[in-house]
C-alpha positions, 0 to 999 in steps of 0.5 A: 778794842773788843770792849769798843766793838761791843760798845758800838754794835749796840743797837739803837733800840737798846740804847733808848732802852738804856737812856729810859732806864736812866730818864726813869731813874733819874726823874722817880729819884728826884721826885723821892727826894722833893716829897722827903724834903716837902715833909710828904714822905713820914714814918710809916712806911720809910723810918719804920724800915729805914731805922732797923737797917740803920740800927743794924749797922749799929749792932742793933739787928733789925730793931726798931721803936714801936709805941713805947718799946724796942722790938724787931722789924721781924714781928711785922716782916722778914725782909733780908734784902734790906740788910745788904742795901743797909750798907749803903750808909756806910757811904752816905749815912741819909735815909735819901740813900735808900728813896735812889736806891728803890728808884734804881731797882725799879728802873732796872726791869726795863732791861730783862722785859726788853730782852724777854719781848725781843726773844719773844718776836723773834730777835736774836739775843744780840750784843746786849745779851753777850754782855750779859753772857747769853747764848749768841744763839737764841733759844727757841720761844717757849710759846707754842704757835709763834709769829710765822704767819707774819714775815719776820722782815715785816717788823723789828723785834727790837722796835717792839721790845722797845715799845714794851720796855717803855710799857713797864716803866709807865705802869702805875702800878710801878711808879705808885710803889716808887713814891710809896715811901720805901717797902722792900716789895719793889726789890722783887721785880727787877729778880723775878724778871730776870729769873723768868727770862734765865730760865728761859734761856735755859741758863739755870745757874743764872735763874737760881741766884735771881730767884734766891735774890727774890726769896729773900725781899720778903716772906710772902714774897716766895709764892712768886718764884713758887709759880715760877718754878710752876712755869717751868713744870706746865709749860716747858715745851720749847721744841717739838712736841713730837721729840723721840725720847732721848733727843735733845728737846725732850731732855731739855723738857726734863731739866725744865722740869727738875728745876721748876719742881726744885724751885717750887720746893725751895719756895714754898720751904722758905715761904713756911719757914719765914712765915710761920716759924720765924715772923709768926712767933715773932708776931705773937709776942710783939702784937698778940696776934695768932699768927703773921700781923697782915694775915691775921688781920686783912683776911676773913677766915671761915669759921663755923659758918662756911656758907656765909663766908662763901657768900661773902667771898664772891660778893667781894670778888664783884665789888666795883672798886675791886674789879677797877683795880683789875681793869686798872692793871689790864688797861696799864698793858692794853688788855694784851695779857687776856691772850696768855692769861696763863702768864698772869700765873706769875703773879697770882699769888700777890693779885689774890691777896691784893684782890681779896684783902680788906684793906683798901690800900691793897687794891688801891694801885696807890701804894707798894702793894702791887709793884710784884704785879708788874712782872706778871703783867707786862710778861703776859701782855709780851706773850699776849701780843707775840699770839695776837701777831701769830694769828693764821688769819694775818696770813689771808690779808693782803701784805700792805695790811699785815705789813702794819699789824705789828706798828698797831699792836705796838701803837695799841698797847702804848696807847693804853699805857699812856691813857693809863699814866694820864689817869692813874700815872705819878710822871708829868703825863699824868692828869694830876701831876704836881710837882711837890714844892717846899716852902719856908716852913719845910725848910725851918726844919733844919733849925730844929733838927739841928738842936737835938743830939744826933744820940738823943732820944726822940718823940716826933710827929709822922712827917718829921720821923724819916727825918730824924731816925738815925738813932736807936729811938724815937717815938710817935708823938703822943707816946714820949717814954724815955725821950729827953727831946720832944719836936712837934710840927702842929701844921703837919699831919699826925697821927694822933687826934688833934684834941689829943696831941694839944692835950699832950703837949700841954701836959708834958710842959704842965708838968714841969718836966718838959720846957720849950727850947725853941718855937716858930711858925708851928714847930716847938722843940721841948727838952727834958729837964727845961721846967719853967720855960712853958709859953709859947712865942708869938712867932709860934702862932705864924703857921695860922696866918696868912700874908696876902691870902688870895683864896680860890674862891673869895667870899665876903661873909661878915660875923657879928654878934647881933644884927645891931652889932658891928662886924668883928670877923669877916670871912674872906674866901677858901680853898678846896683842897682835893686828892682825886686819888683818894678823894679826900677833901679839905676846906680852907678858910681865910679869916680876916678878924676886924676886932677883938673876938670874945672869949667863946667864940669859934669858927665852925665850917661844915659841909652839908648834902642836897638834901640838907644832911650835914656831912662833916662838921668838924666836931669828930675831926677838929680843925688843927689851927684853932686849937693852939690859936683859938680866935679870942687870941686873933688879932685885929688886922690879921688874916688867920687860916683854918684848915679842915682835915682831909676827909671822903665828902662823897660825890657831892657835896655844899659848904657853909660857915657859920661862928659860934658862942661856943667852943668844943666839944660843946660847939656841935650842939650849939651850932643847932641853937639859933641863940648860940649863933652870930648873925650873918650878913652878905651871905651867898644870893641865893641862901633861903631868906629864914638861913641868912642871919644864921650860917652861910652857904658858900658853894656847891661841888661835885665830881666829874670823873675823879676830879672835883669842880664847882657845881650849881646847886640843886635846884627845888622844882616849884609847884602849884602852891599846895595849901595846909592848914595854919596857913602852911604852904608846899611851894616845891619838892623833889625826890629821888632814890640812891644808894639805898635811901630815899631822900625827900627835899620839901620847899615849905612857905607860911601865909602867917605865923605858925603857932605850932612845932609841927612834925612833917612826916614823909612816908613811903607807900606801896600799892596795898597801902603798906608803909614800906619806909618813914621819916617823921622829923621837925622841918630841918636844912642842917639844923632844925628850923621848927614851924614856930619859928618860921617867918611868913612869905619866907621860904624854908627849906626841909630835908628828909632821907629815909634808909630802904629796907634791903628786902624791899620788894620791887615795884612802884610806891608813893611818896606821901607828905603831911604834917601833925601836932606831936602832941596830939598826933592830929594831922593838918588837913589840906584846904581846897581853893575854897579853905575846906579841909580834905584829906591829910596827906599829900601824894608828891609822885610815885618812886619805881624800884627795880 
């Protein structure tokens, strides 16, 4: 009966408290589990943690498989709270276990950040703090110039807290940690949480159990529950300021005080401990470092030339993506922590690492790094809040007007949280949310896990390790050791370069050690000992087609292999594939192959700036599908899908197509000889006439925002004709200055044949006549098109872009454009209306720089 009196006097907020925390449990464990099966989950960071805690269990503490060798997790971190979560496979022996497990933790915050901002607007601790075994009394607030300007009957502190609970489940800081994969850092949150809100209470058994649980998630992570422990020294006030020595209040500051420098002993003792005398020399011997891997390598250390270093500190400190990180984690909270920085205090530590590492996936907010953050965050904008709402000048308003300030603090900071999880979220709020589906392909797997002994040693690729790490080894694959299985997924991504993984492959069954026990739409499982079973099945090459491809944007481009030839290949659209997040982009084609191809022949996509810069090329980051299928096995009637790797293109950027007489690595050359080139026909309408035999243009896009769309191509302003002589005309041009360069496009047009290969030069001018900048090149638009083979009344169109000198002084400078013989250095004069040479440059305008 008692239990059911407490059941019922559960106050509604607390209940919705209860059923987010299960919505959010329930939805991020779902979402683990779909990434897992749809092969987006990979070795690092799950199996590199999952297969130590599973070879715990097997007498094996913490041991792991790294390049070709056996080593333990310790070397890379020292985090005991996985050992214990490690049981968990006694029960459910999946590494899926651990994916719910994280979800759990991370939900289970919600529930001391509501009882935290409850007692901070002046709730009383309530049922669901007896269940706890609070106090029925609520201890007064640690936060000197409370709510009392504002009627305590004019809001509901349970309304609120709940508003804040909701904020803490929506940080996307949180959620990113969540879907990371599996890290031990976001164990950390929910502890420190309810160590802050114990010692609070004053209950400092109950704060010491949590912060011994936060101490031991990882070695680093001691430095939190050290600035815990500084809380309690700084800020114990939690009565009057004037209490007479000896009274109840001035005790309590003392305890406080014993208790935060006992904690701020512990913790800095277990941080060196764990730091520097157990991962440090670990760490020596596994990866020849001086010191713990992380700190050895994402941080820059002073040297002899402190200056230099000093200088470079504070220019990191005002890099635009790192202060987009600190907005991000303030604008999560609705900038309320700004009005209690002394609460950000909590997570200083972890902020300044992240903030000052460089390592870009630290202050990303994408991954596991800033999951610690969120306690710090989310307590300062509660206290944050609590002081906006104890401002004396609430009390000159009129009470209809403060009878809505606590609904618009509350509606405020929910506002920012959502904007926030529109912009940066992993929940269907999110701008870019897309659930991840699995196809036939994922689900082929379990036919080739199926024929590897589950004791067996294993070489893998990074997707499908976290699938098979329930054994004491396994290997990224190239690496093979003493592997008596090898399983690939070349549809999927690897570490390895795709040249490399190809050339393995084909040693190991060249061999003769290795032969091919089963293969189908891009996986092959290899077995020791197999000598002799080397070809590949067609039904390998099934990855590489397409049935009823339905490009997003269609094209008709036709290959041939002379304008007099029929087609053999016709391209007949792609995709663009992009993470706003990390503004990554490939390029997906689709391939429709009319006849047999010849020997040599290769595709070769790219993609080029507006100023006709090549960008990417596919020559140091090859397309995976023509290496195991290379086009001279297409067959006729089929469509076949070529994939570039996923690669930053910058904020803009075009796409062209051209097909090769020539495979890698000679291909990149070829590309920039006409003769090595198939004829194009029906290319993009408004290509240059002198390209569209050669490659073809299919598309600009750029970005808005983080968004990537298609964009009209940057147009060529016409001019006047300006007239050179050999019959050279400048029909057009523009200009403009970004990120440090000059980039110069010249619209160029011949009245006749060019007997020459002229050199355009483009210089940079300042007032005193003083050449501040140069480019002398042949006329080029992503590859070369020299003068001599340009052909007259067709347009040619010729990028320049220059690299500015960094002490550069400001002012104003001419961009000046001429061509000359390179042989002879003679400069073609321009002709005046009536054919009589004058001067032998032309002034295109001026270019002010600040």
């Amino acid at each position: 009966m008692t239990v059911w009196r407490r059941l019922r006097s559960i106050s509604t907020p607390t209940l919705l408290v209860c059923l987010l925390m299960l919505a959010y449990a329930l939805f991020f464990s779902a979402y683990s589990l779909q990434r897992h099966e749809a092969l987006h989950s990979y070795a690092a960071d799950l199996s590199f943690i999952d297969q130590p805690m599973w070879n715990t269990l097997h007498s094996r503490f913490l041991e792991r498989t790294l390049d070709d060798r056996q080593v333990s997790r310790v070397a890379e971190h020292l985090e005991p709270i996985i050992v214990p979560i490690a049981l968990v496979y006694l029960v459910w022996d999946d590494v899926r276990a651990i994916l719910i497990i994280q979800s759990v933790a991370l939900a289970l915050g919600a529930l001391p950040v509501y009882w935290i901002a409850r007692q901070a607007f002046g709730g009383g601790p309530g049922c669901a703090d007896r269940a706890a075994g609070a106090s029925a009394k609520p201890a007064a607030s640690p936060q000197r110039g409370g709510t009392s300007d504002l009627p305590r009957q004019l809001w509901n502190p349970e309304a609120l807290a709940l508003a804040f609970a909701g904020v803490y489940l929506l940080f996307p800081a949180l959620e990113a940690a969540n879907l990371a994969d599996f890290h031990a850092d976001p164990f950390v949150v929910a502890p420190l949480l309810f160590a802050f809100w114990y010692a609070n209470q004053r209950r400092y058994r109950a704060m010491w159990i949590w912060a011994a649980v936060a101490m031991l998630v990882k070695e680093t992570l001691p430095l939190l529950t050290l600035m815990l422990g500084a809380y309690l020294v700084l800020l114990p006030g939690r009565g009057p300021e004037g209490a007479p020595a000896g009274s109840r209040e001035a005790e309590a500051r003392r305890l406080s005080r014993r208790h935060g420098l006992a904690l701020m002993v512990a913790s800095l003792g277990w941080f060196c401990v764990a730091t520097f005398l157990i991962v440090a020399p670990l760490a020596r011997q596994v990866y020849g470092t001086p010191g713990p891997i992380y700190l050895a390598s994402r941080y820059a250390t002073p040297g002899e030339d402190w200056l230099g270093w000093l200088g470079g500190l504070l220019a990191t400190l005002v890099q635009p993506e790192r202060l987009r990180y600190l907005g991000g984690l303030l604008a999560a909270v609705g900038w309320l922590p700004l009005l209690a920085p002394e609460y950000l205090g909590l997570g200083l530590p972890v902020l300044t690492a992240n903030y000052l590492s460089n390592f870009a996936g630290q202050y990303s907010g994408q991954q596991h790094y800033s999951a610690p953050l969120a306690p710090a965050f989310v307590v300062a904008a509660i206290f944050g809040a609590r002081r906006l709402m104890g401002l004396r000048a609430w009390g000159r308003l009129p009470r209809g007007i403060r009878r809505v300030v606590p609904a618009g603090i509350a509606a405020w900071v929910l506002a920012w949280s959502l904007g926030s999880q529109y912009r940066q979220g992993w929940t269907p709020l999110a701008g870019d949310f897309a659930w991840p589906r699995t196809n036939a392909h994922q689900e082929l797997l379990a036919r080739f896990a199926r024929q590897i002994p589950p004791e067996a040693p294993l070489s893998t690729t990074p997707p499908l390790h976290p699938h098979l790490a329930h054994r004491q080894k396994i290997y990224l694959f190239p690496t093979v050791a003493d592997a008596d299985y090898v399983l690939l997924d070349v549809a999927g991504p690897t570490d390895a370069h795709p040249n490399d993984v190809r050339a393995a492959f084909d040693g190991l069954v060249g061999s003769g050690e290795f032969g091919v026990v089963d293969a189908a739409d891009g996986y092959v499982l290899l077995a020791r000992g197999r000598a002799g079973q080397a070809l590949l099945p067609d039904a390998f090459y099934d990855f590489a087609r397409a049935q009823g491809a339905r490009p997003e944007y269609p094209a008709a481009v036709e290959f041939r292999e002379s304008a007099a030839g029929p087609p053999l290949l016709r391209l007949v659209g792609y995709d663009v594939v992009d993470d706003p997040s990390l503004q990554q982009t490939s390029l997906r084609f689709y391939w429709q192959v009319l006849a047999p191809l010849p020997a040599d022949t290769w595709v070769w996509p790219f993609t080029f700036a507006d100023d006709g810069a090549v960008i990417e090329d596919t020559s140091q980051r090859p397309m995976v599908a023509p290496a195991w299928y290379p086009p001279a096995q297409w067959q006729p009637g089929e469509t076949v899908v070529t994939e570039t790797l996923p690669w930053p293109l910058g904020p803009a950027f075009n796409v062209g197509v051209a097909v090769l007489h020539s495979r890698p690595p000679e291909a990149a050359a070829a590309f920039a000889d006409p003769l090595c080139r198939w004829e194009v026909s029906s290319p993009a309408p408004d290509a240059a006439p002198a390209l569209r035999n050669r490659w073809a243009p299919l598309g600009r896009f750029a970005r808005q925002g983080r968004y990537l769309v298609p964009a009209a191509s940057e147009p060529t302003p016409a001019v006047e004709p300006v007239s050179f002589a050999d019959g050279i005309q400048l029909t057009g041009y523009r200009f403009q200055v970004s990120d440090g360069s000059l980039s110069v496009v010249l619209q160029w047009q011949p009245a006749q044949p060019v007997g020459r290969a002229y050199t355009v030069f483009v210089h940079l001018v300042a007032a005193d006549g003083r050449r501040a900048a140069q480019s002398d090149a042949q006329p080029s638009w992503v590859v070369s098109w020299p003068t001599d083979r340009w052909v007259p009344g067709q347009p040619v169109l010729d990028g320049h872009r220059m690299a500015l000198p960094p002490d550069l002084a400001a002012g104003a400078y001419q961009v000046r454009v001429g061509l000359y013989d390179w042989q002879t250095s003679q400069r073609l004069p321009l002709l005046d209306g009536s054919g009589r040479p004058g001067a032998d440059y032309l002034n295109l305008g001026e270019v002010r720089l600040p």
